[in-house]
C-alpha positions as CSV (number, residue, x, y, z in Angstrom):
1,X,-20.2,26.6,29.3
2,X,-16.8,25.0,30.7
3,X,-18.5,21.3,30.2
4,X,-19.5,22.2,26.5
5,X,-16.3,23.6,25.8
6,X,-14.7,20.5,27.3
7,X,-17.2,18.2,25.7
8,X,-16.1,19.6,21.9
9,X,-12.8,19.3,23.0
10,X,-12.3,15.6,24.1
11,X,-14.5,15.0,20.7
12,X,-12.2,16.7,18.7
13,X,-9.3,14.6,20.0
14,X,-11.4,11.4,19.5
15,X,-11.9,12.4,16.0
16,X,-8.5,13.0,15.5
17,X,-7.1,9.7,16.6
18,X,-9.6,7.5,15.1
19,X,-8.4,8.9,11.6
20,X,-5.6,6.8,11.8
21,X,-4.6,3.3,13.3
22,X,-1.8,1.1,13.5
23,X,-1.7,-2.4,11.9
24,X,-1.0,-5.3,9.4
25,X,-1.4,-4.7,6.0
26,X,-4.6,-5.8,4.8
27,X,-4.0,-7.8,1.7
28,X,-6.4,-7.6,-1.7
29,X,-7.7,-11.2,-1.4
30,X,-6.2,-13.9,1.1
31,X,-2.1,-14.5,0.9
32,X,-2.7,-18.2,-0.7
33,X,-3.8,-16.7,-3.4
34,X,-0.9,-14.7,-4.4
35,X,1.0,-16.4,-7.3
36,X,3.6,-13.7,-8.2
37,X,5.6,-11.2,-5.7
38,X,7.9,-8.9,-7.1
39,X,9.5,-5.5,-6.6
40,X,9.4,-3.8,-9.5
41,X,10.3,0.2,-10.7
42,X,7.4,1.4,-11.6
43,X,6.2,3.6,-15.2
44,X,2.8,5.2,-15.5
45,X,2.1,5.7,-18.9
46,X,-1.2,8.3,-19.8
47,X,-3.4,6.5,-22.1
48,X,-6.1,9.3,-22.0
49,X,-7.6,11.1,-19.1
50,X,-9.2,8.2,-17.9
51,X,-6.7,6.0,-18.8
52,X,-3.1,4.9,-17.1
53,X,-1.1,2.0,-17.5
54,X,0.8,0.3,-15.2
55,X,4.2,-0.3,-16.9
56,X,7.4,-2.3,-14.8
57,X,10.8,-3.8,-14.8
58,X,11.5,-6.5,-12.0
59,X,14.0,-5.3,-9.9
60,X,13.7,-9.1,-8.0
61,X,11.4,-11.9,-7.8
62,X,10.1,-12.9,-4.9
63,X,10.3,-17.1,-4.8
64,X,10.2,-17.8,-1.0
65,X,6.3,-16.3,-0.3
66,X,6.0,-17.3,2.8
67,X,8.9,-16.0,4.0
68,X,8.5,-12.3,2.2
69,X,4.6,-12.4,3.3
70,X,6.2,-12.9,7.1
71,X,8.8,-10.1,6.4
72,X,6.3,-7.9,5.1
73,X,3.7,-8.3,7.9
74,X,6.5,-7.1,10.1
75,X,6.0,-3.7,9.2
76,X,3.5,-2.0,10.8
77,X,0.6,0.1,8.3
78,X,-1.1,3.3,9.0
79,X,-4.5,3.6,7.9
80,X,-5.8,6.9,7.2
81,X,-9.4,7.8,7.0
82,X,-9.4,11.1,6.3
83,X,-7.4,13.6,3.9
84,X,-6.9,12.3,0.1
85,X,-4.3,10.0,-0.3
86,X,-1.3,9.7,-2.4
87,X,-1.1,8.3,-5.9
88,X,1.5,6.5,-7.5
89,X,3.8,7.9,-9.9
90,X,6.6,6.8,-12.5
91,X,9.2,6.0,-10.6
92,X,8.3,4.4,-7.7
93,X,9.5,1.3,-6.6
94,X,7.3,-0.7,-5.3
95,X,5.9,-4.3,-4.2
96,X,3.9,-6.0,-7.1
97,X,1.3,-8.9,-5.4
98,X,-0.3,-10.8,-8.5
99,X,-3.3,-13.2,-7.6
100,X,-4.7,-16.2,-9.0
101,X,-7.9,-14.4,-10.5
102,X,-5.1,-12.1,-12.5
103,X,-5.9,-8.9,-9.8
104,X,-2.4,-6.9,-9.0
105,X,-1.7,-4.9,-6.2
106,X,1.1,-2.6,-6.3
107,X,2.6,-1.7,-2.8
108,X,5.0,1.5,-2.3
109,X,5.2,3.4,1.5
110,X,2.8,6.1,1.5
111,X,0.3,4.5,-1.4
112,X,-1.1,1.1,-3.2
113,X,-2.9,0.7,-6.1
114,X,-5.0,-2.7,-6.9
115,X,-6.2,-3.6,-10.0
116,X,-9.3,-5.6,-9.3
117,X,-11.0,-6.6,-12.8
118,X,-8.7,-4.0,-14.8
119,X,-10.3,-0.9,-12.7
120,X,-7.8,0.9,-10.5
121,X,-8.1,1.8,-6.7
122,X,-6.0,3.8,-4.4
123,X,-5.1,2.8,-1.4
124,X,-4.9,4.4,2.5
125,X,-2.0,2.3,3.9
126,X,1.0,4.3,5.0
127,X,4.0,2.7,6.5
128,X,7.8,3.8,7.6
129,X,10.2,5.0,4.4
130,X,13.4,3.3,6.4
131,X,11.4,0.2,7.2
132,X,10.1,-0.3,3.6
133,X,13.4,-0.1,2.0
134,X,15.1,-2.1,4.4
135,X,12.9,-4.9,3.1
136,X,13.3,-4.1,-0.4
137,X,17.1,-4.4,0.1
138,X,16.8,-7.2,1.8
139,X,15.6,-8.6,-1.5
140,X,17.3,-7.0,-4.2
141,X,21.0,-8.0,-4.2
């Protein structure tokens, strides 16, 4: 009974801590195909039900990518498995990755939403508050 008991326990932990890792943010589609980087204040504007546009206004824009893209991959990103996860909101001020085939990604701490052929996903990326602003600061003057 004691193994058993022990058994469901050390499985229980396992499961816990593989719901979650540490690492680089895993971009939409490679970095060299990002044409656009901004940080923008985000608006969601209800359409319908099953409809929500992404409105912004460009806090800064992002000319240097390969620096920001280094800056950025400096913070380390939770993934979580498990759990819903966050959605974004009006508000926000976030990170706005525009690729070469037109798909955006929008980047705030605790969310992301990519627009990949005009259909919306949520994203499982979590990362520090302080070390997400200090890089938006670091860019908008």
């Amino acid at each position: 009974m004691k193994r058993i008991t022990s058994a469901l326990l050390l499985i229980a932990v396992l499961i816990v801590f593989s719901g979650c890792g540490a690492s680089e943010y895993q971009f939409l589609h490679p970095v060299d195909e990002i044409t656009e980087i901004a940080i923008v204040d985000l608006t969601l504007v209800v359409r319908s039900e099953s409809e929500v546009e992404v409105e912004y206004t460009t806090a800064a824009s992002i000319t240097d990518t390969d620096t920001f893209i280094d800056d950025f991959n400096s913070i380390v990103f939770h993934t979580y498995l498990f759990g819903e996860s966050s959605k974004l909101t009006s508000g926000f001020r976030a990170i706005m990755l525009v690729y070469e085939n037109g798909d955006r990604e929008y980047i705030c701490p605790h969310t992301q939403m990519k627009i990949i052929d005009g259909i919306e996903y949520t994203g499982r990326n979590n990362c520090s508050d302080d070390d997400f602003e200090k890089l938006i600061k670091k860019y908008v003057k």
